[in-house]
DSSP file (Angstrom, degrees, kcal/mol; ACC not computed):
  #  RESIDUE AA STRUCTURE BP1 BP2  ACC     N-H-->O    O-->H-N    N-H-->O    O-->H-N    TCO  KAPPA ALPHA  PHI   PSI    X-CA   Y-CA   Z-CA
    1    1 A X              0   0    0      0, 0.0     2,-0.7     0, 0.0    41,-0.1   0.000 360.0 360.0 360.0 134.9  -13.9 -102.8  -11.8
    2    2 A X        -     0   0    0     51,-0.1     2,-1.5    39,-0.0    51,-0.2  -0.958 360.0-147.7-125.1 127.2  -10.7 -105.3  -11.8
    3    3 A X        -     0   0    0     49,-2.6    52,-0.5    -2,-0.7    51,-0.2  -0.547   7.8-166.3 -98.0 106.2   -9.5 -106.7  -14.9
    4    4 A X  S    S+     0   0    0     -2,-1.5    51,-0.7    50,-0.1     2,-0.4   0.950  70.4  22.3 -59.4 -67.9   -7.9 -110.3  -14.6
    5    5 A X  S    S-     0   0    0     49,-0.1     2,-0.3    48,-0.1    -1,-0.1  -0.882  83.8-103.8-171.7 127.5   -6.2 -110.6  -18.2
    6    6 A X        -     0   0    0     -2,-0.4     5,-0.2    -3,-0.1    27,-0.1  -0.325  66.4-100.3 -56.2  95.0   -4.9 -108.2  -20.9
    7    7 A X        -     0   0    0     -2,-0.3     4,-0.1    25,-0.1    -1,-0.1  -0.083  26.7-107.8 -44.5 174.2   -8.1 -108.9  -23.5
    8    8 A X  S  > S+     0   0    0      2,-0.2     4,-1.2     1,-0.2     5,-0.2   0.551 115.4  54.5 -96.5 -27.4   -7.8 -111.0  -26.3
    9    9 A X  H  > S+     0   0    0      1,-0.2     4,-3.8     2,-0.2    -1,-0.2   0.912 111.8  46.2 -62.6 -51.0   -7.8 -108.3  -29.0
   10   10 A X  H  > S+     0   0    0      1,-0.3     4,-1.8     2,-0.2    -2,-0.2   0.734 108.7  57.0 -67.9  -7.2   -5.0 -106.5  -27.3
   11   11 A X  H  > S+     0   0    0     -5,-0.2     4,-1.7     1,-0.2    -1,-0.3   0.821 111.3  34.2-109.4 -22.4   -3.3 -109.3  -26.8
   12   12 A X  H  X S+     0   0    0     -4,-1.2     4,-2.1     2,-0.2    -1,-0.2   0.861 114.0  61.7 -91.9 -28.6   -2.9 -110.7  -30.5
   13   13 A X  H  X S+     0   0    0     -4,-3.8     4,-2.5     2,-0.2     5,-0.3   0.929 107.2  50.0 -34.0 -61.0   -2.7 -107.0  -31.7
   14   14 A X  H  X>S+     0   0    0     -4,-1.8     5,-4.9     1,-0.2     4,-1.2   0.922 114.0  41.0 -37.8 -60.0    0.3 -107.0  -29.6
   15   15 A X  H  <5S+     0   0    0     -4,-1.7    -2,-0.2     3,-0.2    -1,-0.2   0.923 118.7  40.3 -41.9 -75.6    1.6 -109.9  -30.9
   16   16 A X  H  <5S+     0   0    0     -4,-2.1    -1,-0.2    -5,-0.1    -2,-0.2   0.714 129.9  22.9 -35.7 -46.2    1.0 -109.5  -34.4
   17   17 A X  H  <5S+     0   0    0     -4,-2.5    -3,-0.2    -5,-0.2    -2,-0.2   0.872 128.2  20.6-105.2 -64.3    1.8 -106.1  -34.7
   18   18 A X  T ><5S+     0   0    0     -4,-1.2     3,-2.8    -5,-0.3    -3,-0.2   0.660  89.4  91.3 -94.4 -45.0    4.1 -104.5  -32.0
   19   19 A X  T 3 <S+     0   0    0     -5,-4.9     3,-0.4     1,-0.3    -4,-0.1   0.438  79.5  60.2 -56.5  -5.4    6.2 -107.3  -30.2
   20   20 A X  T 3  S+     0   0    0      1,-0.1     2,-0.6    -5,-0.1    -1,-0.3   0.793  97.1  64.3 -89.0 -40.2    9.1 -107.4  -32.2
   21   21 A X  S <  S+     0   0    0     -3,-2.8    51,-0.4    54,-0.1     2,-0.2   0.108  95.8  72.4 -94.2  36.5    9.7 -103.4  -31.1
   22   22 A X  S    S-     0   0    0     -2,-0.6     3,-0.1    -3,-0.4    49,-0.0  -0.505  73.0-148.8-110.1 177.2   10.1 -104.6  -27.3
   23   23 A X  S    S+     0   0    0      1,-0.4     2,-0.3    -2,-0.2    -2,-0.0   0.489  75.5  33.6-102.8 -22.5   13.2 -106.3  -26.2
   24   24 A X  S >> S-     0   0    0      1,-0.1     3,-4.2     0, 0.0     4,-1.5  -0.990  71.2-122.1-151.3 134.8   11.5 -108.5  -23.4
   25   25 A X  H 3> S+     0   0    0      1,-0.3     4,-2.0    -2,-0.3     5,-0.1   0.841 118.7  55.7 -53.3 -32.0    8.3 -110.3  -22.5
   26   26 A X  H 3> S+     0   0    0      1,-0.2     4,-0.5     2,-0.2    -1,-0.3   0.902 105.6  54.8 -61.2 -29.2    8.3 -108.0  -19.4
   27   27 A X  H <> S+     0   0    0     -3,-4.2     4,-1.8     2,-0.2     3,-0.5   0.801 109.2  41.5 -88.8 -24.3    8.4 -105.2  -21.8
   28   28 A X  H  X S+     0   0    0     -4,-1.5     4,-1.8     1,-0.2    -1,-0.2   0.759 113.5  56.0 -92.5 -19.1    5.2 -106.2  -24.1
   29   29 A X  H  < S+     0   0    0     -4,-2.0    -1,-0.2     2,-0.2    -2,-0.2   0.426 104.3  51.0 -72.5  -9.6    3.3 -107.0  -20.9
   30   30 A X  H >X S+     0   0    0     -4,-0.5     4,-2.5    -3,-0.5     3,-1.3   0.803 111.6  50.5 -37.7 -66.8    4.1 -103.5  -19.7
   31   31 A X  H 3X S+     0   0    0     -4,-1.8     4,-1.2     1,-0.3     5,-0.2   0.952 114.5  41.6 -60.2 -53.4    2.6 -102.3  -23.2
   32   32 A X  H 3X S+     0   0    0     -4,-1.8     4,-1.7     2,-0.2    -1,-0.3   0.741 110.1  58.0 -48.4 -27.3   -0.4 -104.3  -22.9
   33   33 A X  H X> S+     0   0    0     -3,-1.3     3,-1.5     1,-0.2     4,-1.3   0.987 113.0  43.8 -57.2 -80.6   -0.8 -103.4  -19.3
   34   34 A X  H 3X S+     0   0    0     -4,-2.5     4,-2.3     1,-0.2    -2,-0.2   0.531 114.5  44.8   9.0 -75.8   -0.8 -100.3  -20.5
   35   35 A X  H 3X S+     0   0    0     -4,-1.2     4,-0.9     1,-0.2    -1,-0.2   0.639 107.9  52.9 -76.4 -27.3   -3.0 -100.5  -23.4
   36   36 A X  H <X S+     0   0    0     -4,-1.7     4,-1.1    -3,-1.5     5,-0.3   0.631 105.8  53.0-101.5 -20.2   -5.5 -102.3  -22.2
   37   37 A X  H >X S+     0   0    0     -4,-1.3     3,-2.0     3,-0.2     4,-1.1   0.948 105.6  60.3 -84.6 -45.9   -6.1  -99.7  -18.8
   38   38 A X  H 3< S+     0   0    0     -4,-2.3    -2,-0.2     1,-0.2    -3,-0.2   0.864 114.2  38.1 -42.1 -37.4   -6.4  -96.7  -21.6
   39   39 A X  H 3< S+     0   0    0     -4,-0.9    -1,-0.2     1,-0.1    -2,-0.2   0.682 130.2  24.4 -98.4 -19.9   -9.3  -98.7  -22.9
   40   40 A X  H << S+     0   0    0     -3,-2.0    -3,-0.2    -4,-1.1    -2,-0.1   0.885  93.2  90.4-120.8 -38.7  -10.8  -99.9  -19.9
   41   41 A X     <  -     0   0    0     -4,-1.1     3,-0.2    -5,-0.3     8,-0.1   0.168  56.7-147.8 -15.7 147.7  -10.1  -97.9  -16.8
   42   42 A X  S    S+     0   0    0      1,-0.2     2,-1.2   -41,-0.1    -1,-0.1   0.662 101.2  50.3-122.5 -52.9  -12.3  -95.0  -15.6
   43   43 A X  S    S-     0   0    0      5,-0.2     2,-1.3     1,-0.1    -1,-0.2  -0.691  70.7-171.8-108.3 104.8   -8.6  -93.4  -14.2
   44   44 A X        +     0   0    0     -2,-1.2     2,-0.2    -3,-0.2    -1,-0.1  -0.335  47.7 112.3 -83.5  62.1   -6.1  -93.6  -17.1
   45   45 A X  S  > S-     0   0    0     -2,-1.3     4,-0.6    -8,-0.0    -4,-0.1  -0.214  86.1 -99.7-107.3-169.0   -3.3  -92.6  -15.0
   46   46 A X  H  > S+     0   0    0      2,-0.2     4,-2.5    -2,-0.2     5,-0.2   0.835 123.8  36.5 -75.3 -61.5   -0.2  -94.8  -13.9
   47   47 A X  H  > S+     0   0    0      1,-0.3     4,-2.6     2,-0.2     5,-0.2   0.875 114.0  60.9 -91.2 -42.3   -1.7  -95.8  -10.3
   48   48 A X  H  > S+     0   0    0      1,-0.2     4,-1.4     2,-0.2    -1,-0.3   0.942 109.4  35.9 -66.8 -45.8   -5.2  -95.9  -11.8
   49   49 A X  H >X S+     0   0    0     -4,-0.6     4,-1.5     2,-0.2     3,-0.7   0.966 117.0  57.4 -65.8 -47.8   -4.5  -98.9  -14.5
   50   50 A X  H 3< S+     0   0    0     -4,-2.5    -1,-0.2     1,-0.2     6,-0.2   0.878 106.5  51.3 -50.3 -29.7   -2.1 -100.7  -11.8
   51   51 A X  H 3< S+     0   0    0     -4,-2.6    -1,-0.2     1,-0.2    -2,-0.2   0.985 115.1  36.0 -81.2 -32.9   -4.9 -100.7   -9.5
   52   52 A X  H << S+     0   0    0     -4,-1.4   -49,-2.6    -3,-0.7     2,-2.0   0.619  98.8  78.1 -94.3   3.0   -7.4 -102.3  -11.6
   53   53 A X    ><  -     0   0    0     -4,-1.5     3,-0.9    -5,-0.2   -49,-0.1  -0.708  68.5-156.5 -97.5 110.7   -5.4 -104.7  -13.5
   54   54 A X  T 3  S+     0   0    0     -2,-2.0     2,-6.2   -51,-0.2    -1,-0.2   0.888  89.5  47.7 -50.6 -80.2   -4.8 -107.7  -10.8
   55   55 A X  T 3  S+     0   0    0    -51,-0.7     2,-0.2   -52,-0.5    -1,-0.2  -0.064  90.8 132.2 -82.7  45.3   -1.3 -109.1  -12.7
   56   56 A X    <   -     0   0    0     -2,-6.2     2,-0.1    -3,-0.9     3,-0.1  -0.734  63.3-113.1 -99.7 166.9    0.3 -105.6  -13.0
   57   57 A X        -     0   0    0     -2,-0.2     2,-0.3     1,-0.2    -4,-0.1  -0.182  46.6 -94.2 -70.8 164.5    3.4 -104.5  -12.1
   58   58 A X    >>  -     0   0    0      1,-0.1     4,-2.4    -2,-0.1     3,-2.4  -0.578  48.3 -98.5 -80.0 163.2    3.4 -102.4   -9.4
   59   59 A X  H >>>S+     0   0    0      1,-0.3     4,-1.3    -2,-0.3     5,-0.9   0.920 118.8  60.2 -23.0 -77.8    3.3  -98.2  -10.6
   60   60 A X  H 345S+     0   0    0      1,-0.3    -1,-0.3     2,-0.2     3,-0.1   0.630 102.0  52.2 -48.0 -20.6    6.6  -97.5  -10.4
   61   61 A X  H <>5S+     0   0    0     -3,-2.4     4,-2.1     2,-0.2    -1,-0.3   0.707 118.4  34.4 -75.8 -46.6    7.6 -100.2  -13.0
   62   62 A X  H <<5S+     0   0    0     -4,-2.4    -2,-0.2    -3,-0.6    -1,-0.2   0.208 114.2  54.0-107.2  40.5    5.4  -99.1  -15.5
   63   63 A X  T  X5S+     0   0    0     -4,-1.3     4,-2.0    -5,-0.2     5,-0.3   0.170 112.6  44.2 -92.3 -43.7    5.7  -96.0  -14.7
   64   64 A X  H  >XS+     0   0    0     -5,-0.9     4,-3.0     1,-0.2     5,-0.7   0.997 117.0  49.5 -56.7 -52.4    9.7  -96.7  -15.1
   65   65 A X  H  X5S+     0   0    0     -4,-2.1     4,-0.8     1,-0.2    -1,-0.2   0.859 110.9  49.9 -67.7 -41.5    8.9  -98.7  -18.5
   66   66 A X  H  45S+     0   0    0      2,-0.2    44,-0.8     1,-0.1    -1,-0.2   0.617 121.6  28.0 -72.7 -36.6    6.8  -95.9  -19.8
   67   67 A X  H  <5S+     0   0    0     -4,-2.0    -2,-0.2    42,-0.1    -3,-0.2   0.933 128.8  37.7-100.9 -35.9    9.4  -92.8  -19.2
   68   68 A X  H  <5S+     0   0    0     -4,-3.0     2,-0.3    -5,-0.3    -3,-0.2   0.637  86.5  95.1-127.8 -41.1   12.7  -94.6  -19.5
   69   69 A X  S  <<S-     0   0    0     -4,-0.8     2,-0.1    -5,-0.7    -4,-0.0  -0.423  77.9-122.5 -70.3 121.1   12.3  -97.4  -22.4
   70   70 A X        -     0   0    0     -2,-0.3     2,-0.4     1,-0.0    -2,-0.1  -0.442  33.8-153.4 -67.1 137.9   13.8  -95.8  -26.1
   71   71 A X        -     0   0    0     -2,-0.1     2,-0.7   -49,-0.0   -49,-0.1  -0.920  17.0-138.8-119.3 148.5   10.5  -96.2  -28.4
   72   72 A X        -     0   0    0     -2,-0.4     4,-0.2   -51,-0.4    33,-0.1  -0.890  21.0-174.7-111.8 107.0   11.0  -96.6  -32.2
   73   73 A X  S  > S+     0   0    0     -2,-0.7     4,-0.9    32,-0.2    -1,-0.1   0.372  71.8  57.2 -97.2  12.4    8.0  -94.2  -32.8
   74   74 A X  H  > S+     0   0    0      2,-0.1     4,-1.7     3,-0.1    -1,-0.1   0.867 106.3  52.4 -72.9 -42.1    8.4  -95.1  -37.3
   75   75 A X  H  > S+     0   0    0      1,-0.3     4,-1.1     3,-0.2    -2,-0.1   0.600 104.8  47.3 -96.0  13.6    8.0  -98.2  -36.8
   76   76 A X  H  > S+     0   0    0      2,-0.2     4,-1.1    -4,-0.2    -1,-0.3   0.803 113.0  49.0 -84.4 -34.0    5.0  -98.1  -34.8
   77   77 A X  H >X S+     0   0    0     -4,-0.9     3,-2.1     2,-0.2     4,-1.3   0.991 110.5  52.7 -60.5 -76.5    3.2  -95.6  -37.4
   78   78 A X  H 3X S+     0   0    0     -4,-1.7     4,-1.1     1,-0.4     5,-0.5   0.750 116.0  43.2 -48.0 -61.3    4.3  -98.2  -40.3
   79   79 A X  H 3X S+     0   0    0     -4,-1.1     4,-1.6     1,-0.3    -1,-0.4   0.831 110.8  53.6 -76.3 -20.6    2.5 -101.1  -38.0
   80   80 A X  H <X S+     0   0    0     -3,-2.1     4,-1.0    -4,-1.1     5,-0.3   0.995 114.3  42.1 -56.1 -64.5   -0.4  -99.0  -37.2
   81   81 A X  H  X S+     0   0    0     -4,-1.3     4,-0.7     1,-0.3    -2,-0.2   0.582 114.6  47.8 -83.6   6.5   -0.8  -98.5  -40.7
   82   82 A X  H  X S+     0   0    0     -4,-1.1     4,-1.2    -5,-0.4    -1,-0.3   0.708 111.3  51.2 -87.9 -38.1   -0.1 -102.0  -41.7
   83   83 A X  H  < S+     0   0    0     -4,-1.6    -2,-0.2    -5,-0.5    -1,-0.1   0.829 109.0  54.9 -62.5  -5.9   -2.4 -103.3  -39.0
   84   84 A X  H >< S+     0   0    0     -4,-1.0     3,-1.3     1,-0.2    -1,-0.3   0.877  95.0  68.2 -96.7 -47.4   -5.2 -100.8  -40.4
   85   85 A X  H 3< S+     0   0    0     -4,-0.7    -1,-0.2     1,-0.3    -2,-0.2   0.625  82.8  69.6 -39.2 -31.1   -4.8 -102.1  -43.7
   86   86 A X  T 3< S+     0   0    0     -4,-1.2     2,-0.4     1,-0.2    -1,-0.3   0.270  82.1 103.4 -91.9  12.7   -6.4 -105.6  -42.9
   87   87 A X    <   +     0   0    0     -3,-1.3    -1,-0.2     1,-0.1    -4,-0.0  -0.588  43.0 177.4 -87.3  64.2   -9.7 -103.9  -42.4
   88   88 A X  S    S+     0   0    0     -2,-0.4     2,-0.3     1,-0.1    -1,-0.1   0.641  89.0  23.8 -26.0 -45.2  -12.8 -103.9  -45.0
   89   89 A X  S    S-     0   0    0     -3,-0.1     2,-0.3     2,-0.0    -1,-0.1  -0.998  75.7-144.9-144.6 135.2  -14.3 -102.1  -42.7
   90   90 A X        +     0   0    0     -2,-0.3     2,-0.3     3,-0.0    -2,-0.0  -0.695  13.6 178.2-112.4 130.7  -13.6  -99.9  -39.8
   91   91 A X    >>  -     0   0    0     -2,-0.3     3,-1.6     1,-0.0     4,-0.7  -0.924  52.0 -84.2-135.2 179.9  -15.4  -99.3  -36.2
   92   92 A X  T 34 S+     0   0    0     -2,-0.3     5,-0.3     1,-0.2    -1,-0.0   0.689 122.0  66.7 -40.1 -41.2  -14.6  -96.9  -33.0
   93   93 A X  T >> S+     0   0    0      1,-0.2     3,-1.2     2,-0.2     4,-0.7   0.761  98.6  42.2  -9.4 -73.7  -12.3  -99.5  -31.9
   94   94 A X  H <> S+     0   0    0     -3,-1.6     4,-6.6     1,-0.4     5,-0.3   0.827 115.1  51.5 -73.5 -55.0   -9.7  -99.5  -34.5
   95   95 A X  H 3< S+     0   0    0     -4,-0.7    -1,-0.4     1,-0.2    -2,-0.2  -0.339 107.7  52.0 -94.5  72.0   -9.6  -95.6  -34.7
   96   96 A X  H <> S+     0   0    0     -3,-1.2     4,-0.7    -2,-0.1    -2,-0.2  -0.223 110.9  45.5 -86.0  -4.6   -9.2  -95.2  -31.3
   97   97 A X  H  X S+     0   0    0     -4,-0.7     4,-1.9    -5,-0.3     5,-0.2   0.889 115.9  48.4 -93.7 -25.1   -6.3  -97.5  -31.2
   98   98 A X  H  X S+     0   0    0     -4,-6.6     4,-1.0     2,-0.2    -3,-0.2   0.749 108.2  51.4 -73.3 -20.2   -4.9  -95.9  -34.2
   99   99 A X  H  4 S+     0   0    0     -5,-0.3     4,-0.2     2,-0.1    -1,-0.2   0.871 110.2  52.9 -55.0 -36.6   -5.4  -92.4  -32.7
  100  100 A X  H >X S+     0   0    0     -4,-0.7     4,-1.7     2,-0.2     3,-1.5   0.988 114.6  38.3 -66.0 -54.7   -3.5  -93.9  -29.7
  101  101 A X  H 3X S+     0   0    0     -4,-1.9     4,-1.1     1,-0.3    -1,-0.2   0.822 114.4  59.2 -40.5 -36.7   -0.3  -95.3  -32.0
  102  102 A X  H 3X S+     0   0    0     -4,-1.0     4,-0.5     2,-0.2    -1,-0.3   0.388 103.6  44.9 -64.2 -21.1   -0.8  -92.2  -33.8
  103  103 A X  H X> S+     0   0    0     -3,-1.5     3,-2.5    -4,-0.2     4,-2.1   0.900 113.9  58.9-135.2 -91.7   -0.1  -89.7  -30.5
  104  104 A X  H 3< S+     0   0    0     -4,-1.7    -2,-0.2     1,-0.3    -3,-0.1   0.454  99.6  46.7 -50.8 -27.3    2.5  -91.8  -29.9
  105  105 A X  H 3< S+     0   0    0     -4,-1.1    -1,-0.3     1,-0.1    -2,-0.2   0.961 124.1  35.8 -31.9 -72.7    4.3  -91.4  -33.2
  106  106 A X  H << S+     0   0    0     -3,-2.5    -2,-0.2    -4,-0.5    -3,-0.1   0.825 127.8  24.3 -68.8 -41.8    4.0  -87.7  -32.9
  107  107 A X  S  < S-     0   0    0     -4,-2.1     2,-0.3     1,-0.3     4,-0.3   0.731  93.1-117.4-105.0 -28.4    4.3  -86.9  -29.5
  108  108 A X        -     0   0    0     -5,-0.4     4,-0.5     2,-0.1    -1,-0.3  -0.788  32.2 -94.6 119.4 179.9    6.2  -89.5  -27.3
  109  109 A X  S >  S+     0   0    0     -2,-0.3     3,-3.0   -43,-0.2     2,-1.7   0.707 125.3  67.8 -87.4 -97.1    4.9  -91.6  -24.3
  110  110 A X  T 3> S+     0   0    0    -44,-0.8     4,-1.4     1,-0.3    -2,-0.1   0.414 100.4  46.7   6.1 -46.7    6.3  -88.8  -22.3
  111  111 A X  H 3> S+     0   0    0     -2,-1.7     4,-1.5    -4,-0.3    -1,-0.3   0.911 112.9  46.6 -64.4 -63.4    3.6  -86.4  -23.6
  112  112 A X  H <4 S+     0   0    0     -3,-3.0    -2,-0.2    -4,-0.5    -1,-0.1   0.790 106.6  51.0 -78.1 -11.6    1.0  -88.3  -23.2
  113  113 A X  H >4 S+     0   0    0     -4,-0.4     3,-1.6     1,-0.2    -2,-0.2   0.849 114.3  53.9 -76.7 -42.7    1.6  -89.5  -19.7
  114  114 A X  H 3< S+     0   0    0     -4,-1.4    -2,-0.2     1,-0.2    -1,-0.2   0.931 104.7  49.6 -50.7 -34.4    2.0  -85.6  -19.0
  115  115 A X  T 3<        0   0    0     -4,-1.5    -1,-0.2     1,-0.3    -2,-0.1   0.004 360.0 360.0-108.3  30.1   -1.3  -84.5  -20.4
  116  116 A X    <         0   0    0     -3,-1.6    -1,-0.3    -5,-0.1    -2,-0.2  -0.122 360.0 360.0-135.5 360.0   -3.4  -87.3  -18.4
C-alpha cells in the first residue's frame, strides 16, 4: 500500500488542534507524516511509514524530527482533551488517537519509537 496525502481527518486535527505546538510547516508535516503511518501502515516503524508515504521525508529526517525536536507534552494532553470535548459521541477512531496523544504525554516520543 502507498499513501499519496496525509488524510483529511489528520490533516484538520492537525491544524485545529496541534499546529501552534510546532515551530515550522516542515515540523507539522513531520507530525502528520507520522500520524497518519501509525494509523495506516502494516510496519509502524520509521523506514516502514517513509516507505509507504510517497511525499515523506526521507527516515533519517523524521527519524531526526522525532528524537531531537523539544515536545510540550501539557499542552498536547490539554488539546487532546479539548479536541475530545467536541464529541457527542465517541468511536475507535478518536480513542485511538487519544491513546496515542495520551502515550505521548506520559511517556515521550522517545519511548514510543523504542517500544515499536
Amino acid at each position: 500500500m502507498r499513501i499519496i496525502h496525509t488524510p483529511s481527518i489528520v490533516q484538520n486535527g492537525i491544524e485545529k488542534f496541534v499546529a501552534s505546538l510546532f515551530k515550522n510547516e516542515p515540523q507539522r508535516k513531520h507530525i502528520s507524516t507520522y500520524l497518519t503511518g501509525l494509523m495506516l501502515s502494516d510496519n509502524k516503524t520509521i523506514i516502514g511509514i517513509t516507505d509507504v508515504m510517497v511525499n515523506a521525508s526521507d527516515q533519517s529526517a523524521l527519524n531526526r524530527f522525532l528524537t531531537q525536536v523539544d515536545w510540550y507534552h501539557d499542552e498536547m494532553n490539554k488539546k487532546r482533551i479539548e479536541w475530545l470535548q467536541q464529541f457527542d459521541d465517541t468511536y475507535t477512531l478518536y480513542f485511538t488517537l487519544s491513546w496515542f496523544l495520551l502515550t505521548l504525554t506520559n511517556a515521550g516520543w522517545s519511548t514510543i519509537i523504542t517500544n515499536h
